[in-house]
The first five atom37 places (N, CA, C, CB, O) and aatype in JSON, in Angstrom:
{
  "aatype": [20, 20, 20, 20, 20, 20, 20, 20, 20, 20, 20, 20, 20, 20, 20, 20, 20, 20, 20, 20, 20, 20, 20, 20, 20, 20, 20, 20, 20, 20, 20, 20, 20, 20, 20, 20, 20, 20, 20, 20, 20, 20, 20, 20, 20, 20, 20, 20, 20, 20, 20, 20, 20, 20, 20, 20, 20, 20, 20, 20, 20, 20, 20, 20, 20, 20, 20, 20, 20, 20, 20, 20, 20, 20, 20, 20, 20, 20, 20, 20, 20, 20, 20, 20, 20, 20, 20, 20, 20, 20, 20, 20, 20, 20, 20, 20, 20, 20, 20, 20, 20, 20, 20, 20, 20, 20, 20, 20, 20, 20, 20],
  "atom_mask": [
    [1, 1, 1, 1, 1],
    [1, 1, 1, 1, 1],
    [1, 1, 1, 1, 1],
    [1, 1, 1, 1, 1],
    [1, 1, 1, 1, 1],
    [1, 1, 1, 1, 1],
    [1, 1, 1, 1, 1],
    [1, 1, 1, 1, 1],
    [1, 1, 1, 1, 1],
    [1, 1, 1, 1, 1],
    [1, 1, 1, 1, 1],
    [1, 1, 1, 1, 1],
    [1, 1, 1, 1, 1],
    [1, 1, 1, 1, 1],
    [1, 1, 1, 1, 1],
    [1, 1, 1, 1, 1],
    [1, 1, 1, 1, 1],
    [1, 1, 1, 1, 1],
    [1, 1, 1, 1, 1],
    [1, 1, 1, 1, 1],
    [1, 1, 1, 1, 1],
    [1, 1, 1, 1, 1],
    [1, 1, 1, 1, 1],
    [1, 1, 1, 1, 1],
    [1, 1, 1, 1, 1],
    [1, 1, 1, 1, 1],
    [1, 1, 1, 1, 1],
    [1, 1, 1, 1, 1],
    [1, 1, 1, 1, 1],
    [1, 1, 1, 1, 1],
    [1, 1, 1, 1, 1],
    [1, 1, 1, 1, 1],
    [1, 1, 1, 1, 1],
    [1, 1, 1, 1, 1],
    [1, 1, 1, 1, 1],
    [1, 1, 1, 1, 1],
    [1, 1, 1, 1, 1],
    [1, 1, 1, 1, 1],
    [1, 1, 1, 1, 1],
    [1, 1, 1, 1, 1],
    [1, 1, 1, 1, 1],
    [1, 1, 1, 1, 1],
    [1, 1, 1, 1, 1],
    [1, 1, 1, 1, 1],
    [1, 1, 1, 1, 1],
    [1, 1, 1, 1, 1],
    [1, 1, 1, 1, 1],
    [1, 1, 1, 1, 1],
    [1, 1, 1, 1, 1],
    [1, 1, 1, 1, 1],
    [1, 1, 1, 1, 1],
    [1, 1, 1, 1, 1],
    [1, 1, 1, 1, 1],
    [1, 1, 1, 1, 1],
    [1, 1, 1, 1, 1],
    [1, 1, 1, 1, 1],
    [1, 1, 1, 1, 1],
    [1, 1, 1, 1, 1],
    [1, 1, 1, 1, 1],
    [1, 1, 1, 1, 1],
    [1, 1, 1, 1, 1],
    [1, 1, 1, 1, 1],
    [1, 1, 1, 1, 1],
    [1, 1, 1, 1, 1],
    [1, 1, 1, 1, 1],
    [1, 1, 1, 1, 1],
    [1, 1, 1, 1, 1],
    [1, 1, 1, 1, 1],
    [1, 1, 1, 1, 1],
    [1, 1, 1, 1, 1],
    [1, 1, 1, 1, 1],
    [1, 1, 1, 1, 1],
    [1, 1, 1, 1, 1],
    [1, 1, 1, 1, 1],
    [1, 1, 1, 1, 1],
    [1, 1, 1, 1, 1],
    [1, 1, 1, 1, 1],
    [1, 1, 1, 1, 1],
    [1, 1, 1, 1, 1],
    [1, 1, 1, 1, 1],
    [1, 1, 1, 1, 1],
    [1, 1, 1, 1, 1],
    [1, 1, 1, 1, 1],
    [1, 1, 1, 1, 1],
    [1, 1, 1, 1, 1],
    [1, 1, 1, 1, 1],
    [1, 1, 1, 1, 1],
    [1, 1, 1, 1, 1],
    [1, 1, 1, 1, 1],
    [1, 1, 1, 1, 1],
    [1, 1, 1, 1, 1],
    [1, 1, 1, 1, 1],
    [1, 1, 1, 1, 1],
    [1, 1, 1, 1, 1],
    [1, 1, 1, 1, 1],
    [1, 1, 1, 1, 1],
    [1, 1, 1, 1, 1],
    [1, 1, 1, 1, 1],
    [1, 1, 1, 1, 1],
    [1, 1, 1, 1, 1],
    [1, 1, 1, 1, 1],
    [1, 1, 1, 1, 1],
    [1, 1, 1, 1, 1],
    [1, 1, 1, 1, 1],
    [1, 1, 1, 1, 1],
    [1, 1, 1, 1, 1],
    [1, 1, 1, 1, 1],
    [1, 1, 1, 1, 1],
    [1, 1, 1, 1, 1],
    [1, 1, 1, 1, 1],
    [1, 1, 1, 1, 1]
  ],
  "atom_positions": [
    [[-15.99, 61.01, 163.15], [-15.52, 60.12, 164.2], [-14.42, 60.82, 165.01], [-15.01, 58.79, 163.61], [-13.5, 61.31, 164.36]],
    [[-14.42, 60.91, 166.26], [-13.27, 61.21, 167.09], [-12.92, 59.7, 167.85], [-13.67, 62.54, 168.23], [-13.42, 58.58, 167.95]],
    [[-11.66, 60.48, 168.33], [-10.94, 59.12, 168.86], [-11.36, 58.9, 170.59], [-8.99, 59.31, 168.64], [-12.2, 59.77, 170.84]],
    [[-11.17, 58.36, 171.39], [-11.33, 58.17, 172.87], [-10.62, 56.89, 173.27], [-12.89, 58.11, 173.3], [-10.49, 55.78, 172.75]],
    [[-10.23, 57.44, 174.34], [-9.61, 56.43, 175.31], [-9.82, 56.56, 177.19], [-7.97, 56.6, 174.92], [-9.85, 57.34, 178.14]],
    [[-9.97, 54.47, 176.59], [-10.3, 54.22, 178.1], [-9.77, 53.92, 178.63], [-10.97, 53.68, 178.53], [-9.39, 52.82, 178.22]],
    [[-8.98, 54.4, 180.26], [-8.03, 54.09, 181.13], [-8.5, 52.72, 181.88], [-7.8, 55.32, 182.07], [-9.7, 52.74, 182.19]],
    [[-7.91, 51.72, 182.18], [-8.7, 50.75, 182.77], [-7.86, 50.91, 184.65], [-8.49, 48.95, 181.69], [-6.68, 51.12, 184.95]],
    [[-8.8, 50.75, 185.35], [-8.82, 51.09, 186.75], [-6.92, 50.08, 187.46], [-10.82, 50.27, 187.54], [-6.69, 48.87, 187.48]],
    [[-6.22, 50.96, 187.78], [-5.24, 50.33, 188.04], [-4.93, 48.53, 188.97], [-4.78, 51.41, 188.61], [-3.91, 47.86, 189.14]],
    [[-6.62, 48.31, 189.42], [-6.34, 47.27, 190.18], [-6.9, 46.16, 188.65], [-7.3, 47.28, 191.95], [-6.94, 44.93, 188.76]],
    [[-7.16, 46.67, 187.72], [-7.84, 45.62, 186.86], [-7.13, 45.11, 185.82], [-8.99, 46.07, 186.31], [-7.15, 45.67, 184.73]],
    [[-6.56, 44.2, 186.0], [-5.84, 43.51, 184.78], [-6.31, 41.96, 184.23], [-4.3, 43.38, 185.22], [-5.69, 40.91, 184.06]],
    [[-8.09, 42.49, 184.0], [-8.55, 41.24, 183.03], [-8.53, 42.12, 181.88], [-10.14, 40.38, 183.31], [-8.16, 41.55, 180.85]],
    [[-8.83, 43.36, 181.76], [-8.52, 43.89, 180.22], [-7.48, 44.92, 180.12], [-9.8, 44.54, 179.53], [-6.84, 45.25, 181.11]],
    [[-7.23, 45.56, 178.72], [-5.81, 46.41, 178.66], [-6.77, 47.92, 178.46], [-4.44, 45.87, 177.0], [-7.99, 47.91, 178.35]],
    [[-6.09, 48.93, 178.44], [-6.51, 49.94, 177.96], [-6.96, 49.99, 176.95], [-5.92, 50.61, 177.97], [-6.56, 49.23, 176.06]],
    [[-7.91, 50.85, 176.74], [-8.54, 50.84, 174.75], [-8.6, 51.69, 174.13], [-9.86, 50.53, 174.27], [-8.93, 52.65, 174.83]],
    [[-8.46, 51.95, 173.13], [-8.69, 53.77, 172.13], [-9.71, 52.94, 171.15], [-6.75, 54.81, 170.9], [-9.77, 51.79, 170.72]],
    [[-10.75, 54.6, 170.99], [-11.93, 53.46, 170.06], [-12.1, 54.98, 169.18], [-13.91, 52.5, 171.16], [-11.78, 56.07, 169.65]],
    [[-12.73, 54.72, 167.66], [-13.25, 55.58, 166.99], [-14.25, 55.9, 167.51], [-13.38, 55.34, 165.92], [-14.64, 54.88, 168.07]],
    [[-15.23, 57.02, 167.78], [-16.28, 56.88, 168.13], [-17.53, 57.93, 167.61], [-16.02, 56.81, 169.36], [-17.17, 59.11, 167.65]],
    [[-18.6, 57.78, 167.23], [-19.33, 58.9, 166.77], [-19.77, 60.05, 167.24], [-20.13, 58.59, 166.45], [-20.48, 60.02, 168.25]],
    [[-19.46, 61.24, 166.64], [-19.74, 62.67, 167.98], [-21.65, 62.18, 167.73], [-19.04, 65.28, 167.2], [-22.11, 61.4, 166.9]],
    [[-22.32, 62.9, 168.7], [-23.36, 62.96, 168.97], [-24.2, 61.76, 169.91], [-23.73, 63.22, 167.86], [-25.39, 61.58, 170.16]],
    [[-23.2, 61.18, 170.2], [-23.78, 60.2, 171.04], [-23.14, 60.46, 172.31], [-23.61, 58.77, 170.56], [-22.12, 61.13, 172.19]],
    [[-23.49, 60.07, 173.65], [-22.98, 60.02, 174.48], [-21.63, 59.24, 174.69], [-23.79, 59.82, 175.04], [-21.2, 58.36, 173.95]],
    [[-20.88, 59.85, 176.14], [-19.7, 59.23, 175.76], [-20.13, 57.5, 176.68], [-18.09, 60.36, 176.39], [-19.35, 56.58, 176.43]],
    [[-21.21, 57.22, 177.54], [-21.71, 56.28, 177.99], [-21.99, 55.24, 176.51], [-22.92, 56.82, 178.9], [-21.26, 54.29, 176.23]],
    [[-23.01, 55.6, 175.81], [-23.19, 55.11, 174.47], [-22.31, 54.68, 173.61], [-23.69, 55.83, 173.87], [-22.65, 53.71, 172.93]],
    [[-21.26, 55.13, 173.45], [-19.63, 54.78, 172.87], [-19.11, 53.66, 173.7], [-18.43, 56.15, 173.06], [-18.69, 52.61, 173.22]],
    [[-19.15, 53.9, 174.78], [-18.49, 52.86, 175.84], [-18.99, 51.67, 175.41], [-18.86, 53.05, 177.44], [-18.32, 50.83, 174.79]],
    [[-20.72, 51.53, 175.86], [-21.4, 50.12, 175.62], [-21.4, 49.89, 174.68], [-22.54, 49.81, 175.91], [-21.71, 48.7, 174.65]],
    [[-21.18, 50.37, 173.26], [-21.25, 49.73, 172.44], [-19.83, 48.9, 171.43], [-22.03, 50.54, 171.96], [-19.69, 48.21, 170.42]],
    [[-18.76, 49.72, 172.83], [-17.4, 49.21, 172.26], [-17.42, 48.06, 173.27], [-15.94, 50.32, 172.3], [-16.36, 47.46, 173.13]],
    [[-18.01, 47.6, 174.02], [-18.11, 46.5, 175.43], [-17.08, 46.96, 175.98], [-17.98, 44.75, 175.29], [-16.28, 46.02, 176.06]],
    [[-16.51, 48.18, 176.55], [-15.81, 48.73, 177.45], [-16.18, 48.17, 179.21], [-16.06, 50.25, 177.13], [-17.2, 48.37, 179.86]],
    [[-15.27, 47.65, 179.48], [-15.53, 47.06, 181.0], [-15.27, 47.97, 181.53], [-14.84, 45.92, 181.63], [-14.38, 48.81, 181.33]],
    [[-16.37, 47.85, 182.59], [-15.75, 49.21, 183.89], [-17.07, 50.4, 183.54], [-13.49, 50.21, 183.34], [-17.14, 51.43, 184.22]],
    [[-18.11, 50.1, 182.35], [-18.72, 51.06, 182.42], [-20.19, 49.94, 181.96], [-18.05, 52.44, 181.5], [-20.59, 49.53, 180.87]],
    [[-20.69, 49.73, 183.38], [-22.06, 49.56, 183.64], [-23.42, 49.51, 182.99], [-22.18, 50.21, 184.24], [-24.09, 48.52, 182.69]],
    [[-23.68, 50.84, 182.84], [-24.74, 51.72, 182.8], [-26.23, 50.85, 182.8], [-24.51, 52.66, 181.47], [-27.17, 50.87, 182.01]],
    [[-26.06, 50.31, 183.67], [-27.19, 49.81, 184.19], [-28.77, 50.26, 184.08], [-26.88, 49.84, 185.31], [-29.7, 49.45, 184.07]],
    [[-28.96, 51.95, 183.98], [-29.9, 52.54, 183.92], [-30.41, 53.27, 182.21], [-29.59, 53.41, 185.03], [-31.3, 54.07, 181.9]],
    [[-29.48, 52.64, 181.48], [-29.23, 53.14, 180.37], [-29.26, 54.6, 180.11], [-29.94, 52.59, 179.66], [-30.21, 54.98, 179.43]],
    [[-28.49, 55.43, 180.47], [-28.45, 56.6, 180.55], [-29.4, 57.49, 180.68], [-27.96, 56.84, 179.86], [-29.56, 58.42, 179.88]],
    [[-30.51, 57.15, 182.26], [-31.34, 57.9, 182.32], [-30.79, 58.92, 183.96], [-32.79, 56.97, 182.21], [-31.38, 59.75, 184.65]],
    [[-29.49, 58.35, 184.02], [-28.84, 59.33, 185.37], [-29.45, 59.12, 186.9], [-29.18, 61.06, 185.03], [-29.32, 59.82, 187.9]],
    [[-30.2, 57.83, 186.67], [-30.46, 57.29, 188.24], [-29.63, 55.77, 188.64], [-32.32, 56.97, 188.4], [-30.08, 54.87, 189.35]],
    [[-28.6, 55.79, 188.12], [-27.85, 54.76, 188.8], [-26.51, 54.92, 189.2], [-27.84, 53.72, 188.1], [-25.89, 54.19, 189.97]],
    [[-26.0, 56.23, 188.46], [-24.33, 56.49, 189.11], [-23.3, 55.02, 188.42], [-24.4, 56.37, 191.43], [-22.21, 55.06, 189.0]],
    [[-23.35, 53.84, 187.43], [-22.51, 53.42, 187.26], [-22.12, 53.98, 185.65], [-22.7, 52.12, 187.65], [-21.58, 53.1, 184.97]],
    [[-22.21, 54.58, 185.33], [-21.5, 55.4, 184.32], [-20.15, 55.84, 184.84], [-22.34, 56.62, 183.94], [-19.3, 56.14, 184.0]],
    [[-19.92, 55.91, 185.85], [-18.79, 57.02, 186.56], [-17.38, 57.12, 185.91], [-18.46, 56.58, 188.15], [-16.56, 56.74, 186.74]],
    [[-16.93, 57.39, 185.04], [-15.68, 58.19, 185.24], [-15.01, 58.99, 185.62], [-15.4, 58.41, 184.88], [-15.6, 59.79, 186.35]],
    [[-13.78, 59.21, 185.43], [-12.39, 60.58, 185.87], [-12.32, 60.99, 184.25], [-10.24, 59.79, 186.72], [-12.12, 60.22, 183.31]],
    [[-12.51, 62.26, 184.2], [-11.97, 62.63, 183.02], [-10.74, 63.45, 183.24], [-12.95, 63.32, 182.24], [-10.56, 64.25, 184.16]],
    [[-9.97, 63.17, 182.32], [-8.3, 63.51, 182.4], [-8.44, 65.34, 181.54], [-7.01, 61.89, 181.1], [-9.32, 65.71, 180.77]],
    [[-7.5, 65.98, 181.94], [-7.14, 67.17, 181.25], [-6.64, 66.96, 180.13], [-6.34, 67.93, 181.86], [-5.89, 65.98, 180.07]],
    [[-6.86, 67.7, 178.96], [-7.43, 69.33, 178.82], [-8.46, 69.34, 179.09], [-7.46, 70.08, 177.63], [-8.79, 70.22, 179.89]],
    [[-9.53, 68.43, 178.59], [-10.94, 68.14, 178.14], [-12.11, 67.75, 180.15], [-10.67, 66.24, 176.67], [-13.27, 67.53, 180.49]],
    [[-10.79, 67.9, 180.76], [-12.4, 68.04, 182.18], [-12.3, 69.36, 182.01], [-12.26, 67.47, 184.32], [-13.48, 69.6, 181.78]],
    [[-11.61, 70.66, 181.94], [-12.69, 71.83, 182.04], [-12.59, 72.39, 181.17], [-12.73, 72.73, 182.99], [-12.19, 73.56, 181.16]],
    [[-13.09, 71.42, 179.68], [-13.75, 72.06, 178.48], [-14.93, 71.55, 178.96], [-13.3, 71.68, 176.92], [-15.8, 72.35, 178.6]],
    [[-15.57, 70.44, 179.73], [-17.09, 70.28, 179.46], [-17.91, 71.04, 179.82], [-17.59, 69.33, 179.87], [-17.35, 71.93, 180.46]],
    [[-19.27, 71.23, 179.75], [-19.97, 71.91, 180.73], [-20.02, 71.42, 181.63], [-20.96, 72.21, 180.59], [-19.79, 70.21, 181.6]],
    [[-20.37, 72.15, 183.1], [-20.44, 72.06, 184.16], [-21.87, 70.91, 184.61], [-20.4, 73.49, 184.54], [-22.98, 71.09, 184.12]],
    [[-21.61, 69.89, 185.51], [-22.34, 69.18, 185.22], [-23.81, 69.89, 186.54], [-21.53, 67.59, 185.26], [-23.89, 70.71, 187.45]],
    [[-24.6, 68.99, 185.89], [-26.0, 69.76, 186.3], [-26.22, 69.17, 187.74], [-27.47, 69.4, 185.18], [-25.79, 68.07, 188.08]],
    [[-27.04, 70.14, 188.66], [-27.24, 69.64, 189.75], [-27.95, 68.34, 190.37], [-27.62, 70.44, 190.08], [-28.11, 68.13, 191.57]],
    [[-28.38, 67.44, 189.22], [-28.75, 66.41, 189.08], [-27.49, 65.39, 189.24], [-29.46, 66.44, 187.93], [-27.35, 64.65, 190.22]],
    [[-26.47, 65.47, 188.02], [-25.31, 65.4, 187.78], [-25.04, 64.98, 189.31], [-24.68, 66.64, 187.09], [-25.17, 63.81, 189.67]],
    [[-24.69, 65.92, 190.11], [-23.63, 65.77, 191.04], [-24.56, 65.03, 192.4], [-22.8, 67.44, 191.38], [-24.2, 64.23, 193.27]],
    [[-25.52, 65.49, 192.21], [-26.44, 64.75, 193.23], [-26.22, 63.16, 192.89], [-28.16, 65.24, 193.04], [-26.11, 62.65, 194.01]],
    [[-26.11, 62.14, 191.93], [-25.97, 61.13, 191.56], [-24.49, 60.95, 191.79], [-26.52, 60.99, 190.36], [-24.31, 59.81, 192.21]],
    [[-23.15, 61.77, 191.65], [-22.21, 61.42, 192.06], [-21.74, 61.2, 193.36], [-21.72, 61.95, 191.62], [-20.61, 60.81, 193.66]],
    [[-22.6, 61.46, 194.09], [-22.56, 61.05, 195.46], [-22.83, 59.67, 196.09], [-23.34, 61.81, 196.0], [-22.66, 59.26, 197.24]],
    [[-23.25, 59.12, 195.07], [-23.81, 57.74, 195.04], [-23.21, 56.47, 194.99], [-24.48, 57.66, 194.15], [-23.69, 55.43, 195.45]],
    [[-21.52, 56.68, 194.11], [-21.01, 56.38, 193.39], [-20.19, 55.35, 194.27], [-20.58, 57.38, 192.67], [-19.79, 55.52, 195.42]],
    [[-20.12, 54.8, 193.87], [-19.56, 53.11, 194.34], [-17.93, 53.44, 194.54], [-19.83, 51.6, 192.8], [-17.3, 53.0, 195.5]],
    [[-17.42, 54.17, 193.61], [-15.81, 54.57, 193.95], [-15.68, 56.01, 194.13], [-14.71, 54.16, 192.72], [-15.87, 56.72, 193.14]],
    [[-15.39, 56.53, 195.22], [-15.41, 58.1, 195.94], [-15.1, 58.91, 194.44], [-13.88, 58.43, 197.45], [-14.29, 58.61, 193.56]],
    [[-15.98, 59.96, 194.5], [-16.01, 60.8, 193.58], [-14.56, 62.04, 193.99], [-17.69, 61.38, 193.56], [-14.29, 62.4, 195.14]],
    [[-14.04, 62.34, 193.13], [-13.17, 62.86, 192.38], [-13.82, 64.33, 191.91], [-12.83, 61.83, 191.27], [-14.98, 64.55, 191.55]],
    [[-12.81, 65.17, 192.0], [-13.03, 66.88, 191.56], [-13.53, 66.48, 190.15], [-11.37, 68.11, 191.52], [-14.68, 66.64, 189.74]],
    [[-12.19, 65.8, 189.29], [-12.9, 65.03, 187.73], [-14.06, 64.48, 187.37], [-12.34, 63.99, 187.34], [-14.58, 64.74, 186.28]],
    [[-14.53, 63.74, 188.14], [-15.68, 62.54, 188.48], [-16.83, 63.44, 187.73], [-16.05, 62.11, 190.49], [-17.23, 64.56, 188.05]],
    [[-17.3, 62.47, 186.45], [-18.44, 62.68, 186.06], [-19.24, 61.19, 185.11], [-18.2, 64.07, 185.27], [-18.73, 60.2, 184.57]],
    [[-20.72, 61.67, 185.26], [-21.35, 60.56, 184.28], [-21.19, 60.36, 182.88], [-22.6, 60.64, 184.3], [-21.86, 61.0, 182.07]],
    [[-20.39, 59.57, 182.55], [-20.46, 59.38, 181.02], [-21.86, 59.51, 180.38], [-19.93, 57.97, 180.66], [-22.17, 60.05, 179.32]],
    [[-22.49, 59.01, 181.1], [-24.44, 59.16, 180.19], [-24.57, 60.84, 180.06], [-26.34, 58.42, 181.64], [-25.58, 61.23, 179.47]],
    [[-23.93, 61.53, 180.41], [-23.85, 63.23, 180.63], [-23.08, 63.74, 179.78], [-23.32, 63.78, 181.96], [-23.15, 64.97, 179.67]],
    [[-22.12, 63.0, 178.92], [-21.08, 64.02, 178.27], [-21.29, 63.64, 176.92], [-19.44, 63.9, 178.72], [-21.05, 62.46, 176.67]],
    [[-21.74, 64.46, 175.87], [-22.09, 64.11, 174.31], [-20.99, 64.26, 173.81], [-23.13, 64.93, 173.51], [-20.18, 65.05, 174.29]],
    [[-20.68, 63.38, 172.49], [-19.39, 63.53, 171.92], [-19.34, 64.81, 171.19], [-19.04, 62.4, 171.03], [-20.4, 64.81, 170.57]],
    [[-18.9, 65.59, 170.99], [-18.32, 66.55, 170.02], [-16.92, 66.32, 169.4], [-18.27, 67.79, 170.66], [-16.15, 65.47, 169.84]],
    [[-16.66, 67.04, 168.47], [-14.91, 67.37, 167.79], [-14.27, 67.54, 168.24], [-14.42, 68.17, 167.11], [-13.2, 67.01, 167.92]],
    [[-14.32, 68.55, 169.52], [-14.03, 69.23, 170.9], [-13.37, 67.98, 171.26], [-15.37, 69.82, 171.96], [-12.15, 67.95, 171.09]],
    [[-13.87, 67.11, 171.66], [-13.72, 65.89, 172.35], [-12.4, 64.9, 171.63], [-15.26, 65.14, 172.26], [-11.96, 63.84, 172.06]],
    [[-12.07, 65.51, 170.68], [-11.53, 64.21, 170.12], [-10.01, 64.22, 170.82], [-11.53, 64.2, 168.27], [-9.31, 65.21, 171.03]],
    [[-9.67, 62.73, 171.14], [-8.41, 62.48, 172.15], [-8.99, 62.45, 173.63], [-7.19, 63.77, 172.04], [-8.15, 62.35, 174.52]],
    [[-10.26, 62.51, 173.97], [-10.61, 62.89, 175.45], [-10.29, 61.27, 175.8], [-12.45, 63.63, 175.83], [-10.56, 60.23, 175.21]],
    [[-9.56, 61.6, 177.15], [-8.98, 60.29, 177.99], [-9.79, 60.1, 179.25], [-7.34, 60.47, 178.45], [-9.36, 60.73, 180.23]],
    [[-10.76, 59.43, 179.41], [-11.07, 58.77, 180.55], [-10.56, 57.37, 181.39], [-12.13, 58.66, 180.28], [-10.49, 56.22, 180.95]],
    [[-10.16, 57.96, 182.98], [-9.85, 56.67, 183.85], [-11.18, 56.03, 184.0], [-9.18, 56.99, 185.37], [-12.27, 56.6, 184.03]],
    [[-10.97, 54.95, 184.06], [-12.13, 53.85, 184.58], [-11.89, 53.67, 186.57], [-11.7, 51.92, 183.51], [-10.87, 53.59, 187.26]],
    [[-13.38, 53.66, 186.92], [-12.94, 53.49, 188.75], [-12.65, 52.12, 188.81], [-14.31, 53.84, 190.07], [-12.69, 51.38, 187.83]],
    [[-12.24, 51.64, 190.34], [-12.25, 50.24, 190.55], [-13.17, 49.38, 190.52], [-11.88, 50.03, 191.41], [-13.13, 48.17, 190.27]],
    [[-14.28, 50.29, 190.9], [-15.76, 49.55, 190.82], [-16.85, 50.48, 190.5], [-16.19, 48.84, 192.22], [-16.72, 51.7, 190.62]],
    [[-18.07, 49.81, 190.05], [-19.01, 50.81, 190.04], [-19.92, 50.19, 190.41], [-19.26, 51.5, 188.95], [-20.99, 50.71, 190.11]],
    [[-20.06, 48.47, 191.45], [-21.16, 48.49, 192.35], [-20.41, 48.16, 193.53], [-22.38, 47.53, 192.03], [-20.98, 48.07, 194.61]]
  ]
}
């Protein structure tokens, strides 16, 4: 289990920030929905044609990931809250060990 935390979008104060245990090998989208993390959609269930996955991933851990695929960024263009140098799909980032402490902001919206 690594740890994660979710930034909640500064205009949103129906929920607080969250830190969750979470299992490496799953996506970090998959962690989200299954902690009922607001602010993360995923409408398409992580098949990368809907863009509401969207997060900011915070440093160290945005340029430990891989580079996201040209699919990836083609879908971030899509994105309901202006994409960000950070800006990537949670349905895209698998948990690893690597990962553990990785801090994601939540956007204001994701439709």
């Amino acid at each position: 289990m690594i740890t994660i935390n979710f930034i909640a979008a500064p205009a949103d104060n129906s929920w607080a920030n969250s830190t969750f245990d979470c299992k490496t090998g799953q996506t970090l989208m998959q962690a989200a929905t299954a902690h009922n993390v607001k602010g993360i959609e995923a409408d398409c269930g992580g098949l990368m044609t809907c863009g509401t996955c969207h997060v900011f991933v915070r440093e160290p851990h945005a340029s430990q990931l891989p580079p996201p695929s040209s699919d990836e960024l083609a879908m971030l263009d899509f994105t309901a809250t202006p994409r960000q140098p950070n800006s990537r799909l949670s349905c895209q980032i698998t948990l690893t060990p690597a990962l553990d402490g990785l801090t994601v902001d939540l956007p204001a919206s994701q439709h």
